[in-house]
ZAMARGU-4260 file (C-alpha; in steps of 0.2 Angstrom, whole numbers, plus 5000, padded with zeros to 4 digits):
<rodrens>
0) 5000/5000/5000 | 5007/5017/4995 | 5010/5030/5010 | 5013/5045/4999 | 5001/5055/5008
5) 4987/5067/4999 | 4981/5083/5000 | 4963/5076/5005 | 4974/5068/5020 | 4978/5086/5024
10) 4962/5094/5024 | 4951/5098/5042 | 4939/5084/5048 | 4925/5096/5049 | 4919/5112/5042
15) 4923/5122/5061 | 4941/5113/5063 | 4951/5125/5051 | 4972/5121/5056 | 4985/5130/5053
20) 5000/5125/5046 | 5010/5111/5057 | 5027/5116/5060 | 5036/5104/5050 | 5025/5104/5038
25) 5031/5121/5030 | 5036/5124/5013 | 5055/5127/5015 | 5056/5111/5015 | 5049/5107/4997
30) 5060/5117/4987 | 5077/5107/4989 | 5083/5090/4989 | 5090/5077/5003 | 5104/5071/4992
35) 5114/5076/4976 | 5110/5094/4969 | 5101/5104/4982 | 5089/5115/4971 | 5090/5112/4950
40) 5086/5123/4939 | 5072/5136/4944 | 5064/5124/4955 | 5064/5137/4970 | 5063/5152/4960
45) 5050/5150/4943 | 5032/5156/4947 | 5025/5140/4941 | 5034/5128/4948 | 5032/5136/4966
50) 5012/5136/4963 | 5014/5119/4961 | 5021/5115/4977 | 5012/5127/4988 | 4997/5120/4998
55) 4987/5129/5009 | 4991/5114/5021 | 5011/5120/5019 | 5009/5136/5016 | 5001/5150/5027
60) 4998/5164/5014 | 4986/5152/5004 | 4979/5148/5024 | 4980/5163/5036 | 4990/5176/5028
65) 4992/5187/5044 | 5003/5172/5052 | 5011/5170/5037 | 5017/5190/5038 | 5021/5186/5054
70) 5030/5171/5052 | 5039/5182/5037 | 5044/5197/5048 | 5052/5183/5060 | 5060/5175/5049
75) 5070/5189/5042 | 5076/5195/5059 | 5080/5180/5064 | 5091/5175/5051 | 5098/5189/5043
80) 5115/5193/5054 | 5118/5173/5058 | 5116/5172/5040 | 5132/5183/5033 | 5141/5184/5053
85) 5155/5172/5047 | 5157/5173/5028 | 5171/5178/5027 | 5178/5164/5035 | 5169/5152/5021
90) 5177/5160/5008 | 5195/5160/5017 | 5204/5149/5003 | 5218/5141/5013 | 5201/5131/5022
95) 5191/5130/5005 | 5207/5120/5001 | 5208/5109/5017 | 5190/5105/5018 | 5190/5102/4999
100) 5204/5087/5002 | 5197/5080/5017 | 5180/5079/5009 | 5184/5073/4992 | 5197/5061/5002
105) 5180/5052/5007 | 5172/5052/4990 | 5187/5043/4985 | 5185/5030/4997 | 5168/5029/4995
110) 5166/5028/4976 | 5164/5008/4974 | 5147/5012/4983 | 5138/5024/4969 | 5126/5019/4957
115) 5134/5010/4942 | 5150/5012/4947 | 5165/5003/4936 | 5177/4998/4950 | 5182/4980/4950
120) 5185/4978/4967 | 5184/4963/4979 | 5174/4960/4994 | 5193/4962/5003 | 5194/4978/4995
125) 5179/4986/5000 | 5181/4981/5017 | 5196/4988/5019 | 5192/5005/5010 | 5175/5003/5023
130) 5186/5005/5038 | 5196/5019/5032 | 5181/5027/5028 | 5175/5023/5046 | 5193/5030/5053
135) 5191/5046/5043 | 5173/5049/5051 | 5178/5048/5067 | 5195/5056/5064 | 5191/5075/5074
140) 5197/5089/5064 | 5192/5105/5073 | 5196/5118/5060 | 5185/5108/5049 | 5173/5101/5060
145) 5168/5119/5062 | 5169/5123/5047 | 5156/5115/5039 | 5146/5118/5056 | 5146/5135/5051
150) 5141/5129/5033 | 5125/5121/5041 | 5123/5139/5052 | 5125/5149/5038 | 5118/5139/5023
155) 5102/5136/5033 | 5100/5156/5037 | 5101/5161/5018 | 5091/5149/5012 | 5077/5151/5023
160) 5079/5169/5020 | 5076/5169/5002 | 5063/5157/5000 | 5052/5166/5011 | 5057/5181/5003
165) 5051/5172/4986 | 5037/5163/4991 | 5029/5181/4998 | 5035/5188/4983 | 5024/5173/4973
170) 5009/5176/4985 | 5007/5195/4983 | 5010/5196/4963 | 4997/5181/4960 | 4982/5184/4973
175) 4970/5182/4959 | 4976/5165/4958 | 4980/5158/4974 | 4974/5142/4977 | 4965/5141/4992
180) 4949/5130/4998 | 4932/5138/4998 | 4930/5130/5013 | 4945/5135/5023 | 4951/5149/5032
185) 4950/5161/5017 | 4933/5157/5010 | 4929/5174/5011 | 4944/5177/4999 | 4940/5162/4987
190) 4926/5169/4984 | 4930/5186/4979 | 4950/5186/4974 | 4957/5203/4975 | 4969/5214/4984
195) 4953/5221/4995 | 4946/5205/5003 | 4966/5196/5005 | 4973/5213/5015 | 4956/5210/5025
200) 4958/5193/5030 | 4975/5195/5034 | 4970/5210/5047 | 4958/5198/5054 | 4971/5184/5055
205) 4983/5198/5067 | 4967/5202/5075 | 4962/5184/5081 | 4980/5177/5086 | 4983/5194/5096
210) 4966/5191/5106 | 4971/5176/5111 | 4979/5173/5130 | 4997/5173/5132 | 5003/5158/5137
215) 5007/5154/5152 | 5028/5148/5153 | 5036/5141/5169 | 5049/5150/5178 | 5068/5142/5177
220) 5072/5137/5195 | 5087/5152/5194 | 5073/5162/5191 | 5064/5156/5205 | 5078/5156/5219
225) 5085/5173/5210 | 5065/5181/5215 | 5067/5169/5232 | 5083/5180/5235 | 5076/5196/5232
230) 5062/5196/5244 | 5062/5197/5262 | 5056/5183/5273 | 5041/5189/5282 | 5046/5186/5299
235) 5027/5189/5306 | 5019/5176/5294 | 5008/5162/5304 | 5017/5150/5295 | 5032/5154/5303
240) 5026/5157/5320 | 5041/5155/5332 | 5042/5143/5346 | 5036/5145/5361 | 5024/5159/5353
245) 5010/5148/5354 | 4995/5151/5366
</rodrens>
């Protein structure tokens, strides 16, 4: 049985059960891919192959556009000085060089393992190529280590940077055609597509979520004992009646 999972999958179980988008389910992750080339071609950046991966389950401007601003403003603040803080130090050529060995060192050893590949080794061989590649894993480099943990840092700042830069940039020049449910969140909108009733909906969207109650977070226990430290024991309290007090 197939468990690609389908839109209808996605859609609320009732007409009053409207979600939002759930966290892990947002569109960064559509746009690239787990292994080879990361993006091809204009897969994260062409009109029509962005509408075909938005969905208003993914995607809050197709679902409640004021979170989707907000989600927006965050992201850009967010990630905009981790994003460029250490570039510098990924273009320095001397550890371009380095990481560039170390890493194509591991191809090397590695290459019997790719599709179709054309070395004629034996089992022996792949072994031992196995446990050097092992060795080399575990081998801690530190000027290396950290530098592709700042590649991770940085890479993942800038991308998320400009896909919701591109994706908002999608939403606002094709609200005519936004595909959203006339059941959803913005039925009000499908109905009527135009700048008018999405700026409306997304004021409402703001309105609602700031109407709602904080929520309630629990002190650290430094907090705690810092606030304990700070206010005087009441020394007439019942509860700490002295002894010998008592009648």
């Amino acid at each position: 049985m197939s468990r690609k999972r389908t839109a209808d999958q996605f859609q609320p179980s009732s007409p009053s059960k409207k979600p939002g988008v759930a966290y892990f389910r947002h569109f960064p992750k559509d746009f690239f891919r787990p292994y080879g080339l990361a993006i091809q071609g204009g897969e994260a950046t062409e009109d029509d192959s962005i509408m075909g991966r938005l969905q208003p389950y993914t995607c809050e401007w197709l679902n409640r556009p004021g979170i989707a601003l907000s989600e927006f403003v965050a992201t850009i603040h967010e990630n905009f000085e981790p994003a460029f803080r250490n570039l510098d130090l990924l273009s320095n050529k001397q550890m371009q060089g380095e990481v560039k060995t170390h890493l194509h060192k591991l191809c090397a050893l590695s290459k019997f393992a790719q599709l179709n590949n054309d070395e004629n080794l034996t089992d022996q061989q792949k072994k031992k190529k196995c446990r050097r590649t092992l060795k080399l894993l575990r081998t801690t480099n530190e000027p290396i280590d950290a530098f592709l943990d700042e590649c991770i840092k940085a890479g993942a700042s800038l991308y998320l940077m400009g896909i919701h830069c591109r994706v908002a940039k999608f939403a606002a020049k094709n609200i005519p055609n936004l595909p959203v449910p006339v059941d959803g969140n913005l039925a009000t909108f499908a109905k009527n597509k135009c700048d008018a009733t999405y700026i409306d909906a997304l004021i409402a969207d703001v309105a609602k979520r700031n109407r709602q109650p904080p929520t309630e977070t629990r002190r650290s226990l430094r907090e705690i004992m810092s606030q304990a430290a700070a206010t005087p024991n009441d020394a007439s309290s019942d509860d700490d009646e002295q002894p010998g007090t008592s009648n």
